[in-house]
C-alpha positions in Angstrom: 91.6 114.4 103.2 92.6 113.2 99.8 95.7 114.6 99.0 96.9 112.5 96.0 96.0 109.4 94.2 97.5 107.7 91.8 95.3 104.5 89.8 97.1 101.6 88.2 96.2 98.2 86.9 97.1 95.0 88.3 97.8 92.3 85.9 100.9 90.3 86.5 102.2 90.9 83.5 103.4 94.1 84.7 106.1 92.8 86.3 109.2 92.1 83.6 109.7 88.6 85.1 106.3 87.5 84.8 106.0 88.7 80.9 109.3 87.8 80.2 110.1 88.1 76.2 107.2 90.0 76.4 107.7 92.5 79.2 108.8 95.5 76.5 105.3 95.1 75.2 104.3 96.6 79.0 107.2 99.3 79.0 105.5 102.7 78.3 102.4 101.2 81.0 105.0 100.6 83.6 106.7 103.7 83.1 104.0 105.5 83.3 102.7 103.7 86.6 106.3 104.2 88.2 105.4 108.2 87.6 101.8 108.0 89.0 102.8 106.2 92.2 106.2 108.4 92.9 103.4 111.2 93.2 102.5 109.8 96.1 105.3 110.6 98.6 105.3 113.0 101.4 101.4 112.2 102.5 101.0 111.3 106.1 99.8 108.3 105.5 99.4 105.8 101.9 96.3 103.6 101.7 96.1 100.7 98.3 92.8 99.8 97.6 92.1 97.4 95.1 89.2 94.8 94.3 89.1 90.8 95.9 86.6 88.5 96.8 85.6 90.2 100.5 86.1 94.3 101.1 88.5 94.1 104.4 91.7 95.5 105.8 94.7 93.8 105.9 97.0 93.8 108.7 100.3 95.5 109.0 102.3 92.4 108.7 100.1 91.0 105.5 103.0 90.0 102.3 103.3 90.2 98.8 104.1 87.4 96.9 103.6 86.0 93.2 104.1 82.5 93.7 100.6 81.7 92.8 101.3 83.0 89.3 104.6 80.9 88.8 107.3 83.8 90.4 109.1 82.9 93.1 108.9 87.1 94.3 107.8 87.3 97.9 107.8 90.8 100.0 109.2 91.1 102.7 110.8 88.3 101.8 110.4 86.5 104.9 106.7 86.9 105.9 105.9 86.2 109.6 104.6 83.2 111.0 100.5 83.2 110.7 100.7 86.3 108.0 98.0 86.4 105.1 99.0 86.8 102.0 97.9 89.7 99.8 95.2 89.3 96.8 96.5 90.0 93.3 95.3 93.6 93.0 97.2 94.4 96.3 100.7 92.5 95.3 101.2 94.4 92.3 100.5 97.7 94.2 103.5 96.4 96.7 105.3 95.7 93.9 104.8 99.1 92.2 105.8 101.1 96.1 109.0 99.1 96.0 109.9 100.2 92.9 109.4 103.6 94.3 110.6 103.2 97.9 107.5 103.9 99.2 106.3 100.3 100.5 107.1 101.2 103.9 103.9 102.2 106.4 101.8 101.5 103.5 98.2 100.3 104.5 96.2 97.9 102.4 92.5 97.6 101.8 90.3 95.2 99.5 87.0 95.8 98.3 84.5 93.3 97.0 84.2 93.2 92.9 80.3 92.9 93.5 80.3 95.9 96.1 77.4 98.2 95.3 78.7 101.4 94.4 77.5 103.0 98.0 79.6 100.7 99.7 82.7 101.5 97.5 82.2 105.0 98.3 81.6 105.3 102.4 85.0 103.2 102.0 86.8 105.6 100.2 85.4 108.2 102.6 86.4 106.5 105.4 90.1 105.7 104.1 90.8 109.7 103.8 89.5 110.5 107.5 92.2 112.3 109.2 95.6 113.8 107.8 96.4 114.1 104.4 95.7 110.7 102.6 97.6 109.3 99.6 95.4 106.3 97.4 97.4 103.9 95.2 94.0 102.4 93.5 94.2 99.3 91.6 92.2 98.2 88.7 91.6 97.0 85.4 89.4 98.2 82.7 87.1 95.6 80.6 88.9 92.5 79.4 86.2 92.5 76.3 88.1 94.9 73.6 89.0 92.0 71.3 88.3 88.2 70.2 91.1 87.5 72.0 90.3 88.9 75.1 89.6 86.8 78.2 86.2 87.6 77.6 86.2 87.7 74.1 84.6 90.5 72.2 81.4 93.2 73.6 81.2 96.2 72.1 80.1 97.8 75.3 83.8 97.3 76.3 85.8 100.3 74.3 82.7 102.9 75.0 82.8 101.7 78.8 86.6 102.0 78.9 86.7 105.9 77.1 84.1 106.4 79.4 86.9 105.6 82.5 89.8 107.5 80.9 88.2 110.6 81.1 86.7 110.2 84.5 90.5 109.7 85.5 92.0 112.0 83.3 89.8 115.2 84.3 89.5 113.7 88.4 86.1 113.7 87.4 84.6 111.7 90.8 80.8 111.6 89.9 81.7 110.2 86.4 83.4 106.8 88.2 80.5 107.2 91.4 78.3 106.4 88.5 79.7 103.5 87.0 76.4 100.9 86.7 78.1 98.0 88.5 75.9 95.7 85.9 77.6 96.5 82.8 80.8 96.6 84.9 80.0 93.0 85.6 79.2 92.5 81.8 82.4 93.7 80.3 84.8 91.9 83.0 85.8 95.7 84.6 88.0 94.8 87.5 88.7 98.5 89.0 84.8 99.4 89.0 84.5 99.2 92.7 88.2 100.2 93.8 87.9 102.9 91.4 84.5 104.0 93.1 86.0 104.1 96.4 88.2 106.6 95.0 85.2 108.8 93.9 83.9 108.6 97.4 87.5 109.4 98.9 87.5 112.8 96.7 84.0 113.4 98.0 83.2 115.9 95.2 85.5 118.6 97.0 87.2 121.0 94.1 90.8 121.4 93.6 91.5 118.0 92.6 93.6 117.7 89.1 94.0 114.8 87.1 96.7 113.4 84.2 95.7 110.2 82.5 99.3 108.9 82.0 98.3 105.9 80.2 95.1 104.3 78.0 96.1 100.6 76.6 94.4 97.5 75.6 97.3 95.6 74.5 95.6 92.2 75.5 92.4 93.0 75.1 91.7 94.6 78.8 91.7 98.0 79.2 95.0 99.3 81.2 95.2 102.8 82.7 97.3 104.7 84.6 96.4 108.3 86.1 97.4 110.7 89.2 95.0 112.4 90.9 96.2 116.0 93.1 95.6 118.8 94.8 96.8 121.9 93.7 97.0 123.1 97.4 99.0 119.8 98.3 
């Protein structure tokens, strides 16, 4: 059963040492992911979902590392021989369970951007079978609020994104279950399908609370942070 969630984005940026004179732009996000994800401890068992090319598990000796992006950050530091190395979405959730000591025994899943929204949801449902489960979810909102966004300017992207933060700020599950994977596609919505596996992984029970922590676009692309809980947990 779903006992907690907490959903965050995944841009490198995050980390200071990747923004670097720009990191205090990122403070108040950060913060307010470091309080979603400390929510998390005392669940049997912590699951981080977040989007990649394929939807698979990664194994328990799978590493962290931002090398790709020009940091030489790597955890555990010394990955074992024949490891794979975590997509983006998955790093920075590492990186955001270090930071609250709660890396260890962690399991990590991937789901497919293009995933159809069924898919996204018999995963979530799947990830919560037995014990009480704790989701770190990853994912970005559009990356279409501006000019200067990656993908430039749609003004689908702001209704789309308000559309998202209330879903997370109110737990509301059928709200992200029917997130229409083509505008999704449209606006450049990395955390449609993790975010749907989520809804699937609440499975419509009541009791389930929610607290949008944070709603930014500081880039452009649409950054939240919310914790999902139980009142009986």
């Amino acid at each position: 059963m779903l006992v907690a969630a907490a959903v965050c984005p995944h841009p490198p940026v995050l980390v200071p040492e990747m923004a670097g004179e720009a990191a205090p732009e990122l403070d108040g996000l950060r913060a307010a992911c470091d309080r979603a994800v400390g929510r998390l401890a005392g669940a049997d068992a912590l699951v981080v979902v977040g989007g990649a090319a394929e939807t698979r598990p990664y194994g328990a000796d799978a590493y962290a590392s931002l090398r790709p992006y020009g940091l030489g950050w790597t955890s555990p530091a010394d990955p074992a021989d024949g490891a794979e190395a975590l997509p983006l979405s998955l790093t920075i959730g590492r990186w955001l369970l270090e930071r609250q000591g709660l890396a260890d025994g962690a399991r990590y899943q991937a789901v497919a951007f293009d995933a159809e929204p069924d898919v996204c949801m018999a995963l979530g449902r799947e990830l919560v079978e037995g014990g009480d489960v704790a989701l770190l979810v990853m994912g970005d909102g559009s990356a279409c609020r501006s000019e200067m966004a990656p993908g430039y300017l749609d003004v689908r992207a702001r209704p789309y994104d308000e559309g998202v933060a209330r879903a997370l700020g109110t737990a509301d599950a059928d709200a992200l279950a029917a997130l229409d994977p083509e505008l999704s596609r449209d606006v450049q919505a990395a955390g449609r399908a993790a975010w749907q596996a989520l809804a699937g992984a609440a499975g419509g029970a009541p009791g389930l609370t929610g607290e949008l922590l944070a709603d930014e676009a500081p880039y452009g692309v649409g950054y939240f942070a919310a914790c999902w809980s139980r009142r009986s947990a």
